[in-house]
C-alpha positions, 0 to 999 in steps of 0.5 A: 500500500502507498505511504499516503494510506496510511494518514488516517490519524497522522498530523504530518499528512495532507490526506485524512480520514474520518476514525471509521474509513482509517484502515487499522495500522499501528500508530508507530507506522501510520505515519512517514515523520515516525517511519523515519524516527523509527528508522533513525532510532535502529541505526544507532549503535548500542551503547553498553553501560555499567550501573553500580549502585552502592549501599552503607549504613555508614556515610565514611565507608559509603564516600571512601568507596566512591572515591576509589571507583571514581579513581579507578575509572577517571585513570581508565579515561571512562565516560562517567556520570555520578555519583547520583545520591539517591534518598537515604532509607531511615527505617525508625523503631520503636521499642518498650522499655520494660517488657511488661510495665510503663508502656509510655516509656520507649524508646526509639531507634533508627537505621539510615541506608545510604545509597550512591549511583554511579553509570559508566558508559562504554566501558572498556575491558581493561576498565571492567578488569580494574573494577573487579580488582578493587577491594572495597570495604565490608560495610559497603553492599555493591550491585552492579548491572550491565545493560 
C-alpha cells in the first residue's frame, strides 16, 4: 500500500480520514515523520553501560568507596556520570522499655541506608578488569548491572 494510506490519524499528512474509513495500522507506522524516527532510532549503535549502585549504613565507608571507583575509572579515561545520591532509607523503631510495665516509656531507634549511583558508559575491558580488582570495604553492599 502507498505511504499516503496510511494518514488516517497522522498530523504530518495532507490526506485524512474520518476514525471509521482509517484502515487499522499501528500508530508507530501510520505515519512517514515516525517511519523515519523509527528508522533513525535502529541505526544507532548500542551503547553498553555499567550501573553500580552502592549501599552503607555508614556515610565514611559509603564516600571512601566512591572515591576509589571514581579513581579507578577517571585513570581508565571512562565516560562517567555520578555519583547520583539517591534518598537515604531511615527505617525508625520503636521499642518498650520494660517488657511488661510503663508502656509510655520507649524508646526509639533508627537505621539510615545510604545509597550512591554511579553509570559508566562504554566501558572498556581493561576498565571492567580494574573494577573487579578493587577491594572495597565490608560495610559497603555493591550491585552492579550491565545493560
Amino acid at each position: 500500500m502507498p505511504m499516503s494510506q496510511f494518514t488516517g490519524s497522522c498530523s504530518h499528512a495532507s490526506l485524512s480520514y474520518s476514525r471509521s474509513q482509517a484502515p487499522r495500522v499501528s500508530k508507530a507506522w501510520s505515519c512517514p515523520q515516525r517511519l523515519r524516527t523509527v528508522a533513525a532510532v535502529a541505526k544507532e549503535p548500542a551503547q553498553q553501560t555499567i550501573r553500580i549502585k552502592l549501599k552503607a549504613y555508614e556515610l565514611p565507608l559509603l564516600k571512601r568507596s566512591v572515591q576509589e571507583i571514581l579513581t579507578t575509572a577517571n585513570s581508565n579515561e571512562a565516560n562517567l556520570s555520578g555519583p547520583v545520591p539517591l534518598p537515604t532509607r531511615i527505617r525508625k523503631y520503636t521499642v518498650l522499655r520494660s517488657p511488661h510495665v510503663n508502656k509510655d516509656s520507649r524508646e526509639q531507634f533508627e537505621t539510615r541506608t545510604h545509597q550512591r549511583l554511579i553509570d559508566i558508559r562504554d566501558p572498556s575491558p581493561a576498565m571492567i578488569d580494574s573494577l573487579m580488582d578493587l577491594d572495597l570495604p565490608a560495610g559497603v553492599d555493591v550491585q552492579v548491572k550491565l545493560q
